[in-house]
C-alpha positions in Angstrom: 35.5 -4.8 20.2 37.6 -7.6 21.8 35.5 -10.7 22.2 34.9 -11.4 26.3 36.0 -14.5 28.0 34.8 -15.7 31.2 37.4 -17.1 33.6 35.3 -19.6 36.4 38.0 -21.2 39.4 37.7 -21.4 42.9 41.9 -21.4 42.9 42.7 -17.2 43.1 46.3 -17.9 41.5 44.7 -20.5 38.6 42.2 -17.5 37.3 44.9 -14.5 37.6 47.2 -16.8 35.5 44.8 -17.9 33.0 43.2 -13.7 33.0 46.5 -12.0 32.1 47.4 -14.7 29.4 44.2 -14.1 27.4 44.3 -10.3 28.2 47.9 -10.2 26.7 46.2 -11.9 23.6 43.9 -8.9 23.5 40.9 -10.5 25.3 38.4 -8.9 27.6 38.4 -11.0 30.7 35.8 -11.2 33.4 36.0 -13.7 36.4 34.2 -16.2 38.9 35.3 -17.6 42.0 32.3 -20.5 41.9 29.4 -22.0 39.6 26.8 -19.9 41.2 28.7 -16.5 40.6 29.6 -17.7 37.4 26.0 -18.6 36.0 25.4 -15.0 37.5 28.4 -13.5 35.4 26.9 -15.2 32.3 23.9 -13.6 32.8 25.1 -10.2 33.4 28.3 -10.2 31.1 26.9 -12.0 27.9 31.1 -13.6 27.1 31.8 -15.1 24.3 33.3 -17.7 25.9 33.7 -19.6 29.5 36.9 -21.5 30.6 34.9 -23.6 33.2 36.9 -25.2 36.1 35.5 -28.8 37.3 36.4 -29.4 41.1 34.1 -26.1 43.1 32.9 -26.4 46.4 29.1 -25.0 45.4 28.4 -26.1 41.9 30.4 -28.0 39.7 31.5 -27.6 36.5 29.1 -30.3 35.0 26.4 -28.8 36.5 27.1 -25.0 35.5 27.4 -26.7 32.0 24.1 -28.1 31.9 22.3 -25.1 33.6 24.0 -22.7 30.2 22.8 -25.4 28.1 20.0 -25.5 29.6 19.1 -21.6 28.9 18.0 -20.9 25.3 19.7 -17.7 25.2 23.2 -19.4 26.0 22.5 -22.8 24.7 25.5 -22.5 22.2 28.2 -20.6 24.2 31.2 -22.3 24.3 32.3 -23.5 27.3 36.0 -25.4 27.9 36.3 -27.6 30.8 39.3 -27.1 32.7 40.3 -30.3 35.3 43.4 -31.5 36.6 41.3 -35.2 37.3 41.8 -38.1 35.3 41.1 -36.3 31.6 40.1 -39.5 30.0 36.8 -40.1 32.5 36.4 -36.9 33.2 36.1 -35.4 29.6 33.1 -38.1 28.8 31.4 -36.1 31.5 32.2 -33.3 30.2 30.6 -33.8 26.8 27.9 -35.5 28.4 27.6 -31.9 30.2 27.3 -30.1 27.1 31.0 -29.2 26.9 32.8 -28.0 23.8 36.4 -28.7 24.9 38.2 -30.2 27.5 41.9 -29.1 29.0 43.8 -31.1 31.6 46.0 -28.9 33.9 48.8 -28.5 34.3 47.4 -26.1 31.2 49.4 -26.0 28.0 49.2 -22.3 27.2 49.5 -23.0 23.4 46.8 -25.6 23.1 44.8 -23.1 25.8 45.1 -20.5 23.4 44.7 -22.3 20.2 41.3 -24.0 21.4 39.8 -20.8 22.4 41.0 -19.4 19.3 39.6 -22.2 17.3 36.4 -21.7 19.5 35.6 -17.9 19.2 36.0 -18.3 15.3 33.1 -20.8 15.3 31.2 -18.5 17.7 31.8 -15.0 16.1 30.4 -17.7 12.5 27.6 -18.4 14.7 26.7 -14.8 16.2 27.3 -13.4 12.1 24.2 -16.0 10.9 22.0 -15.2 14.0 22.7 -11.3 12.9 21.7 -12.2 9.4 18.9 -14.6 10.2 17.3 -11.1 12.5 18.1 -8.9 9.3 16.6 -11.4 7.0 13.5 -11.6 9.3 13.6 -7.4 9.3 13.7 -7.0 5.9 10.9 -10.0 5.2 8.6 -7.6 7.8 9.2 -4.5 5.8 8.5 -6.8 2.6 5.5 -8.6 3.7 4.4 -4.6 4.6 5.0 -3.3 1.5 3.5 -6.4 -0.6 0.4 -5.5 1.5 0.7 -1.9 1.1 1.0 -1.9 -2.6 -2.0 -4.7 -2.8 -4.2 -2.5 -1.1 -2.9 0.7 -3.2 -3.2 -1.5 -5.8 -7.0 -2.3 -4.8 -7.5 1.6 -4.5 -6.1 2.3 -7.4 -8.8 -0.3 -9.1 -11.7 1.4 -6.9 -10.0 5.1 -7.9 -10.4 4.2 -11.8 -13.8 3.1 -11.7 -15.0 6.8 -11.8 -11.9 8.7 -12.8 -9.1 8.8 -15.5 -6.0 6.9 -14.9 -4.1 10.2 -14.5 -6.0 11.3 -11.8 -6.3 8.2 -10.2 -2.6 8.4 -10.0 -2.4 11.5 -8.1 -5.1 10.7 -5.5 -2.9 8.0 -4.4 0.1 9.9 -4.8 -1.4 12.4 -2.3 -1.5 15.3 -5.1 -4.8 15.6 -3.9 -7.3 15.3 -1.0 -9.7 11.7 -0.7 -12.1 12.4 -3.1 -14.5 9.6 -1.2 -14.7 11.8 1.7 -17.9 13.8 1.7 -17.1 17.7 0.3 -18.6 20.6 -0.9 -17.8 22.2 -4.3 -18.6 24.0 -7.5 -19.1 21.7 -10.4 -20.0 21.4 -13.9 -22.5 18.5 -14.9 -23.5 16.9 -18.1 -25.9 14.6 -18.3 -26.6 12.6 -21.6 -28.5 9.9 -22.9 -30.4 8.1 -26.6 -33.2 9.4 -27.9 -35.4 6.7 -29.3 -33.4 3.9 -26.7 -36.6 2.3 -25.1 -38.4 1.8 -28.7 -35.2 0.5 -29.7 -34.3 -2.0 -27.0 -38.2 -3.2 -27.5 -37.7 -4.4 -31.3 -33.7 -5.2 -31.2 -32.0 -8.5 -29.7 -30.7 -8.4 -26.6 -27.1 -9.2 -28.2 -27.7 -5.8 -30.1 -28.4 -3.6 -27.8 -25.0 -4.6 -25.9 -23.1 -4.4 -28.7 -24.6 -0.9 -29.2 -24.2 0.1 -25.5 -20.5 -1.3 -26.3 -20.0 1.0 -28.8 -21.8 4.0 -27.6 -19.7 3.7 -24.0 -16.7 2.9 -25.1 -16.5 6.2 -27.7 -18.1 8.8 -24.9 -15.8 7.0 -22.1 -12.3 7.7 -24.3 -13.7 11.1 -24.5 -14.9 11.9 -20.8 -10.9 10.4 -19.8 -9.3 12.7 -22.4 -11.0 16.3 -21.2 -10.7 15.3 -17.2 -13.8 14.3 -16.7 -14.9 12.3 -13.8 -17.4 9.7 -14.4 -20.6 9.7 -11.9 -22.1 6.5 -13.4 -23.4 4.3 -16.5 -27.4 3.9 -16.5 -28.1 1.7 -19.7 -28.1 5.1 -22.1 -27.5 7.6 -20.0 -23.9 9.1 -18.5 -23.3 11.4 -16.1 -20.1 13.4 -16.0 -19.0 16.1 -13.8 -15.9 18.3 -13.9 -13.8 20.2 -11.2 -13.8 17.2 -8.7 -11.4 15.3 -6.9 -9.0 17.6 -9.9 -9.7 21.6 -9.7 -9.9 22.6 -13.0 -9.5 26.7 -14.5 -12.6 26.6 -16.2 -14.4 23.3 -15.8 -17.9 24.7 -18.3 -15.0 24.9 -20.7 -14.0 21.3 -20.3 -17.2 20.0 -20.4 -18.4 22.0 -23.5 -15.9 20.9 -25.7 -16.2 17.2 -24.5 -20.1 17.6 -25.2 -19.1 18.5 -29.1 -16.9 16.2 -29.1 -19.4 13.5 -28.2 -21.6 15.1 -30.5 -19.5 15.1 -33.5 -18.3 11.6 -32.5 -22.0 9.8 -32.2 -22.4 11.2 -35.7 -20.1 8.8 -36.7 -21.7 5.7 -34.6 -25.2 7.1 -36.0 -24.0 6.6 -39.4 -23.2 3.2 -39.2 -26.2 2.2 -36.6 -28.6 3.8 -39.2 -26.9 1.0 -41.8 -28.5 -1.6 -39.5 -32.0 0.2 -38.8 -31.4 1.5 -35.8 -33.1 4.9 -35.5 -30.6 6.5 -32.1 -29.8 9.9 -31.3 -28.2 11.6 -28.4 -29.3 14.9 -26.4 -27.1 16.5 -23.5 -27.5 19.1 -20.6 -25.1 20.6 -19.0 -25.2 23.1 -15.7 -23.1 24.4 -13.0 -23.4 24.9 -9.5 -22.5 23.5 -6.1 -22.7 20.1 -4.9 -22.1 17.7 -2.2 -19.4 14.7 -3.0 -18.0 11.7 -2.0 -18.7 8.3 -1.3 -22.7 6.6 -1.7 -23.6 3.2 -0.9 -22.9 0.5 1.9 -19.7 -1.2 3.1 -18.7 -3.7 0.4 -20.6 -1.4 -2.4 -20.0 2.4 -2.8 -20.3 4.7 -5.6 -19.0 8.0 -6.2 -21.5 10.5 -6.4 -22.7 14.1 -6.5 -25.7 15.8 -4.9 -27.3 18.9 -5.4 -29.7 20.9 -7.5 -27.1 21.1 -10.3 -27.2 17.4 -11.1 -31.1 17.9 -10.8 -30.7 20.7 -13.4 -28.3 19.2 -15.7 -31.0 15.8 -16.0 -33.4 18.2 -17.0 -31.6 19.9 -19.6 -30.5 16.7 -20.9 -34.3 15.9 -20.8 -35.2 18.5 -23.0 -32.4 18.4 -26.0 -33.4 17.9 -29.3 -31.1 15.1 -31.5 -28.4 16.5 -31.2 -28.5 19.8 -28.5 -26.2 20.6 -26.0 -28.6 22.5 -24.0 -27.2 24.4 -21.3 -28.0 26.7 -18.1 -27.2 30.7 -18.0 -24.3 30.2 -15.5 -22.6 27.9 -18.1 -22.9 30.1 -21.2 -21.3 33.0 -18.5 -18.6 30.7 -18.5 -17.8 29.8 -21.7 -19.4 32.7 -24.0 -16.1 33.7 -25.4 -15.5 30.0 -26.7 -19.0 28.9 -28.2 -21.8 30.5 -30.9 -25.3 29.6 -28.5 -28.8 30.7 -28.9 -31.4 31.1 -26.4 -34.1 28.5 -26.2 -37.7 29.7 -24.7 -37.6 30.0 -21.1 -38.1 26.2 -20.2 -40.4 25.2 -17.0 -38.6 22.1 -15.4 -39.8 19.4 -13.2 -38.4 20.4 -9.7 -37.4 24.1 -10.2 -40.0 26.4 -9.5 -39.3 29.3 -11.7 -38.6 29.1 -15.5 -34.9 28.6 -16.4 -33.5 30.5 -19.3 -31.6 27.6 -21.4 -29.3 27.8 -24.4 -28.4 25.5 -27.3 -24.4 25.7 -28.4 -24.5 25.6 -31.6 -20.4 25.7 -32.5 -16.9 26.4 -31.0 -15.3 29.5 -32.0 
């Protein structure tokens, strides 16, 4: 686009000559007859340039100077005075002004030309690093954004792995699934497990050795819960609860949990052997049941947990209650589940705490 000069003379013949020698050079030329029309051509043609006449019968040139110096918005436009007065007075005004060149008529069209050359280059220099300076302020908006978009990700992503694998933590964020924190409805599988013999325990040992034990004991069941795809409800002291099939849907979630509860098993056999080395006399029981259950976020502002309720964690507690050393006791609808995959025999009818019929229980006894 050819850069836009403004032409400003009260003399009709002085602006036609000085308009068809710049628009011979290629320039876009737009006129004034005055200092008020020309202020008002500044305004409404944005040129790159003025070529300012002194001598006008409204405004002079000095003052038109000062009033586009004046603005912010045109506060660097180059303006060249133009005077046929004595150029040695006159052009101390005209810096004085705010002017960035000064031509005494009769005008030299060479040095005309070369000045406004010289002139645009400084001002097309000047409108480039204004155009970078915006860009640069663009693109440090849509940084700042995303440096607060990826804290608070990052921050979910932190609150997300509290109760669920890193894997699945992933996808909520990634939008492979729905907010798990939002309160929903949906068929789960629970387990429930805790120590048997914890409370004597914890009333003989040091308080530095039941940590290290609660180290130990979490840290073995929690690489296990994260490797089947289970979601962790909560740590109390001894006891875990674990449910499957939530925020992840899962083909067979009873099967998921089964096989993490022999795991556990087989792996607390190994703790046990060295705990036994240092007197302590621990064993672990677990209950597992299925059902529907209400989900989402518990708590306060500043403090939530992620929870399930419903009779199935209820029922799952209970189970847990009741195992032996070493049971995986679990409800009718489980074994349904899972019967191809497990050897389990029925325990008596069991009357729970909270259920007011008796509940036929099972204990698995091995994969298939």
């Amino acid at each position: 686009m050819a850069q836009k000069i403004l032409v400003v003379d009260d003399v009709v013949n002085n602006v036609k000559l000085l308009a068809d020698l710049l628009a011979v050079k290629g320039y876009s030329v737009v006129t004034a007859d005055g200092g008020a029309a020309a202020l008002r051509q500044v305004a409404a043609e944005k040129p790159d340039l003025v070529l300012l006449d002194v001598m006008m019968p409204d405004l002079n040139g000095y003052e038109v100077c000062r009033a586009i110096r004046a603005n912010p918005v045109t506060e660097v436009l180059p303006v060249v005075m133009v005077t046929a007065l004595d150029p040695s007075s006159e052009r101390v005004k005209g810096i004085e002004a705010g002017a960035d060149d000064f031509l005494s008529k009769p005008i030299n069209q060479a040095e005309l030309l070369a000045r406004v050359k010289s002139l645009l280059r400084v001002k097309s220099f000047y409108d480039e690093m204004q155009r970078q300076k915006a860009e640069l302020a663009d693109w440090n908006r849509t940084l700042e954004g995303r440096v607060a978009e990826s804290v608070a990700q990052l921050e979910r992503l932190s609150r997300m792995k509290r109760f669920f694998s890193p894997q699945v933590a992933d996808l909520i964020l990634a939008g492979g699934t729905g907010d798990p924190l939002r309160s929903h409805r949906r068929e789960i599988t629970v387990v429930f497990l805790d120590l048997r013999g914890f409370t004597a325990f914890t009333e003989t040992a040091d308080p530095e050795e039941v940590m290290g034990v609660l180290r130990e004991y979490h840290a073995e069941m929690g690489r296990l819960i994260m490797a089947h795809q289970g979601t962790l409800e909560r740590f109390a002291g001894d006891g875990i609860m674990i449910f499957f099939n939530d925020p992840v849907e899962l083909d067979n979630p009873a099967a998921h949990a089964v096989r993490m509860a022999v795991e556990m098993q087989q792996r607390f056999a190994v703790l046990d052997t060295g705990w036994q080395k240092r007197g302590y006399d621990l064993h672990m029981g677990i209950g597992i049941a299925q059902g529907y259950a209400t989900l989402g976020a518990i708590g306060f502002e500043g403090r939530q947990d992620y929870g399930a309720i419903g009779n199935v964690t209820n029922l799952a507690a209970r189970l847990c209650a009741e195992a032996k050393a070493g049971q995986i006791l679990i409800s009718q609808r489980v074994l349904g589940c899972i019967e191809d995959i497990v050897q389990a025999e029925p325990v008596s009818e069991l009357v729970l705490k909270g259920f007011r019929r008796p509940v036929q229980v099972f204990n698995v006894s091995v994969l298939r």
